[in-house]
N, C-alpha and C positions, 0 to 999 in steps of 0.2 A: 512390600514383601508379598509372592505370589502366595493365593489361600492354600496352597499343594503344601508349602515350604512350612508355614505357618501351622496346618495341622498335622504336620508332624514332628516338628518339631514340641507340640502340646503333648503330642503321644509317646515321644523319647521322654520329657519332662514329667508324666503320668507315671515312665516305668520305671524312673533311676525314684519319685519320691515311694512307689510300691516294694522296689529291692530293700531302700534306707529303711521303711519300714519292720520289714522283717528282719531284716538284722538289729534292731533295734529290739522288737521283742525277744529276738533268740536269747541275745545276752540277758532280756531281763528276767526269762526264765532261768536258762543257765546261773547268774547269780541269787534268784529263788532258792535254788537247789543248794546252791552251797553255804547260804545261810539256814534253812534249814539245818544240814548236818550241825554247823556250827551251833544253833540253839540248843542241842541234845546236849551235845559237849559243856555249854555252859551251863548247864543243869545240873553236868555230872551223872549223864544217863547216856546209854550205848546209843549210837546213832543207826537208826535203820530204817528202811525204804521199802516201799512196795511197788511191784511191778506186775508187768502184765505176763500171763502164763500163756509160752507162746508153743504150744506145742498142737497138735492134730486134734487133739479132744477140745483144743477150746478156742476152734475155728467154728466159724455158721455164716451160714449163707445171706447176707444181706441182698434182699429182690431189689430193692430199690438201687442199689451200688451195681449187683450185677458182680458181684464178684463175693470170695471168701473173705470177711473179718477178723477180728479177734472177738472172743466172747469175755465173759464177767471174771471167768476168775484170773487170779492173782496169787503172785509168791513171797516171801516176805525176807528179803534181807535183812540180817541183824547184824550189827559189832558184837551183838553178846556172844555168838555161837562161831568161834574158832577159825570152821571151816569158811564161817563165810566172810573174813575180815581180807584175804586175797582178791576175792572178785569183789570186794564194795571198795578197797583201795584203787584195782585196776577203773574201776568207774567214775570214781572220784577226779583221778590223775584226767580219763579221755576227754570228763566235762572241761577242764581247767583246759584243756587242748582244743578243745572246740569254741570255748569264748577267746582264747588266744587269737585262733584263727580268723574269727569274724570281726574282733575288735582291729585287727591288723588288718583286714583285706587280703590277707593268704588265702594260700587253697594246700591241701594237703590231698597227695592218696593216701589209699588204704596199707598200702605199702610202706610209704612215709611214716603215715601213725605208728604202726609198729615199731620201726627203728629211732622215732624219738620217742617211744615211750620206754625202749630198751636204754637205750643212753640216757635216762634218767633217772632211773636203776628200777622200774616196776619189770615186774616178773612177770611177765607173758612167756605160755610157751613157745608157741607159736605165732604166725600171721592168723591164723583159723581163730585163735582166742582171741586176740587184739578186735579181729573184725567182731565176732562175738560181741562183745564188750562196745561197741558202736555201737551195734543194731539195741540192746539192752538202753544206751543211752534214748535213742529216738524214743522207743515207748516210752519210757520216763518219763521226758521233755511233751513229747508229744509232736514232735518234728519229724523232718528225713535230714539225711546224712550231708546233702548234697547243699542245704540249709544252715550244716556246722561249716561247708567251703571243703568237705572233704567226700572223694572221688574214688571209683575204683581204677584199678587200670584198663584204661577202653581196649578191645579185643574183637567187636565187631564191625561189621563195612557194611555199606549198601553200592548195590549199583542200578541206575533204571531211567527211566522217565519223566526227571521231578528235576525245578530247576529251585536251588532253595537261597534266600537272604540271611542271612547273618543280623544279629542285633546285639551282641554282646560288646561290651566295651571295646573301641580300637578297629572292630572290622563293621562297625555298623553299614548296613546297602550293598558289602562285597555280597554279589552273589557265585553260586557256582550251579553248573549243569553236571547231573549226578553223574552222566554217562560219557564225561570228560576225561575220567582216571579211570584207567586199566584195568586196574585191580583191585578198582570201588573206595570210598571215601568211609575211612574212622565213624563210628558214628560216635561223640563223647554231648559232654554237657552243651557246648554252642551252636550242635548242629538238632539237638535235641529243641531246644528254644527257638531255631531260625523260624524264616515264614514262610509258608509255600509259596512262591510266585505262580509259578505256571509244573501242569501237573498233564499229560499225555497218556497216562498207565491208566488200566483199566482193574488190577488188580495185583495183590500184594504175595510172593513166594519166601516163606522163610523154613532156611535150611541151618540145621545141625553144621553138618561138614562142611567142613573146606576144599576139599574134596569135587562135591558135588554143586558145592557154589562155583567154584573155576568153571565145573562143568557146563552149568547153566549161562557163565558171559563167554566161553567159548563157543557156546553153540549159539547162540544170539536169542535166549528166552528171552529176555527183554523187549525185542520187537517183534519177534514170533505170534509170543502171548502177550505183547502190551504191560510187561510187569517190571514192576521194580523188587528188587531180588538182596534178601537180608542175610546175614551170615551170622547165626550166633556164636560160635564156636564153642558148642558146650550153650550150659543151662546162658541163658539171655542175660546181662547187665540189664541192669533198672533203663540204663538210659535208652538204650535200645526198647527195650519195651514199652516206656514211653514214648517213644519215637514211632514204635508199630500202631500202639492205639491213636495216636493220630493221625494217620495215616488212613486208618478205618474209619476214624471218629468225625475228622476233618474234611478229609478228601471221600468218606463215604466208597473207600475201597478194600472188596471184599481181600480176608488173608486167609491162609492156606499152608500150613505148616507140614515141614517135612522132616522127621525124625529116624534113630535108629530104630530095627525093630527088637528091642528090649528094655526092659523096666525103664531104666532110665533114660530112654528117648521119650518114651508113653509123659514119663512124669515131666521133661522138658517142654512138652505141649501143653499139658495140663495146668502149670503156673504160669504161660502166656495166656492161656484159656481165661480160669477160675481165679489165680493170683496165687501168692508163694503162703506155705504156711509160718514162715521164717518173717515175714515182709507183711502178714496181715494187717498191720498198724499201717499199713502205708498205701493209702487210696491212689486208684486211677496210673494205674500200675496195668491192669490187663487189659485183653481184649475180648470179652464176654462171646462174641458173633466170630473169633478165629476159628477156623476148624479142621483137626487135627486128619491129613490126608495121610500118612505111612510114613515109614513103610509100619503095615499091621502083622499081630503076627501070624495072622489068617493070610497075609500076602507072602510067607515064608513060601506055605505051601503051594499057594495056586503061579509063584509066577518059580515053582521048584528054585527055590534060591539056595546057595552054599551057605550052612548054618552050623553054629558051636553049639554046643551041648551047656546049658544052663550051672556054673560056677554053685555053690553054696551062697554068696553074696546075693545074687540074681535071684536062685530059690526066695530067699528070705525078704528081697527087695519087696517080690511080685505080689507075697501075703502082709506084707504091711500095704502094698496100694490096696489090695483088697479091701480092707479094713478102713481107710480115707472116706472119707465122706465124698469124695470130690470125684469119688470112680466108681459112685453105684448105679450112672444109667450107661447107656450106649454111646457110640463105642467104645468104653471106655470098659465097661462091665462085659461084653463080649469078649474082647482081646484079652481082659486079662484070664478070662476061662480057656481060650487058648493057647495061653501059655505055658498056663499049668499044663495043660493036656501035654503039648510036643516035648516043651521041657528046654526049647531051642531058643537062638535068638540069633540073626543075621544085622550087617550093616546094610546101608544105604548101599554103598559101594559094590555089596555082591550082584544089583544089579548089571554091573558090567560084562557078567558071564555073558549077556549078550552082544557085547560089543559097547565101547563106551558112549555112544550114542544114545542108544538102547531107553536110558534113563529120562531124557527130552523126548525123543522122536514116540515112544511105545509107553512108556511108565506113566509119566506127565499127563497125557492127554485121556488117558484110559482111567484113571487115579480123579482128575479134575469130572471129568463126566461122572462119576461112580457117586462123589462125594455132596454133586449140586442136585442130583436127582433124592435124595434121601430127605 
């Protein structure tokens, strides 16, 4: 057998015993957990659990991670107290769905979960609660989601310069070249995992819009600026964002983020940046070295862009960032003083008062200089 065939095949055999592994611990957690409840019960005493309190005040900076944590404290679920025997049920039910799922070798979305926990008869209001109620599982367990076999629905694409391998069961060594589809390839869990083969890009562009992503493989940034070009549509999936810190981490290529200019583009940069505060449980999720290029909203004014007048939501958004730990230096702490000041907030898209071009040929390049000189 030639030694090529032979060590790789030790390196498939390394990775399916490292999978069996962890799914081996998941469930033994997972049924931790539910004997647990069950001891209270046989005691004849309310069943209750503590978790991790995941909200803004008890996020902190780990230097060493490079990213936001969760910090010390903690909430405490009881069955004694009423209100809380709905969401300790709802959690109960998602654990028993996630050892379902790994003892079976399913995968579920996040979607899925929902409607078989409805058909079950647990009361969720929503998908919003359901997912809720997952992410509360992870800190518990001390997992990620993607660990119970359960997914979101994938929504973003890449297109660029990077030719990638596949390793996941059934497509193992198919490779694909990024810049083969059209209109850029899904990024979900198997392209998250592939392995770089061969990589030509000198640097990473990720955009908000869809919009402005057409824009960018219309006009050919890719070979212009040597880029491969991400599309989050809205705040990033996990997987995506794993996919972008490798990309940086891996290939040691710098990324560059392009958002709306308002609260919620600022904070869409921010959890690719710093990590999510929703997600702090969940390492190696960011990109510490991304850096958030516009639109600012200091660039409202200087490139005169068509702007709406700041909502009540918007107001109220831009003084809770204030308040983040994660926006007290530059530019983060600049912009949001000019926010307050105009009161406005423009899209990506209004650059096209200059012609749709406008945004590649004049935006791009003037935006990438501004941002590498600081």
């Amino acid at each position: 057998m030639p030694r090529q065939t032979k060590k790789k095949e030790q390196e498939d055999g390394k990775k399916q015993y490292s999978v069996l592994k962890v799914r081996e611990e998941i469930v033994g957690k997972l049924r931790k957990l539910g004997e647990r409840v069950l001891s209270y019960l046989e005691r004849g005493e309310f069943p209750e659990i503590e978790l991790p309190s995941r909200t803004t005040t008890n996020i902190e900076y780990n230097s060493e991670l490079r990213q936001y944590v969760l910090g010390s404290k903690t909430v405490t679920r009881t069955t004694r107290n009423i209100k809380h025997l709905r969401p300790f049920t709802q959690l109960m039910w998602m654990a028993m769905f996630a050892k379902q799922l790994v003892e079976t070798r399913k995968t579920s979305t996040l979607r899925d979960a929902f409607y078989n926990a409805i058909g079950f008869g647990i009361d969720f209001e929503d998908q919003q609660e359901s997912d809720e109620t997952v992410t509360e599982l992870e800190t518990l367990v001390g997992t990620v989601r993607e660990d119970f076999n359960i997914y979101p629905e994938e929504r973003s694409s890449v297109f660029g310069r990077l030719v990638i391998e596949y390793t996941v069961p059934g497509y193992e060594g198919r490779r694909l070249d990024l810049t083969t589809i059209p209109d850029g390839a899904m990024i979900g869990p198997a392209m998250t995992t592939a392995e770089f083969v061969r990589c030509d890009a000198e640097q990473v562009f990720v955009v908000e819009k869809g919009a402005v992503y057409q824009r960018f493989l219309e006009e050919n940034v890719s070979d212009r600026h040597k880029a491969i070009i991400i599309h989050t549509a809205g705040q990033a999936p996990r997987a995506t964002r794993r996919f972008i810190r490798r990309l940086n981490q891996e290939l040691n290529l710098p990324v560059y983020i392009f958002t709306d200019g308002d609260p919620w583009g600022m904070h869409i940069a921010s959890v690719l940046i710093y990590g999510s505060a929703l997600a702090a449980h969940v390492r190696e999720l960011n990109v510490p070295d991304a850096i958030w290029a516009g639109l600012w909203a200091s660039d409202i004014s200087k490139y005169k862009l068509p702007a709406m007048r700041f909502n009540d939501e918007d107001a109220r958004r831009i003084v809770e960032l204030e308040r983040d730990p994660r926006y007290v230096s530059d530019p983060w702490k600049r912009e949001i003083a000019v926010f307050k000041k105009i009161q406005r907030k423009a899209e990506l898209e209004a650059l096209s008062r200059y012609g749709l071009e406008y945004i590649v040929t004049d935006y791009l390049p003037e935006k990438l200089a501004e941002v590498t000189k600081r």
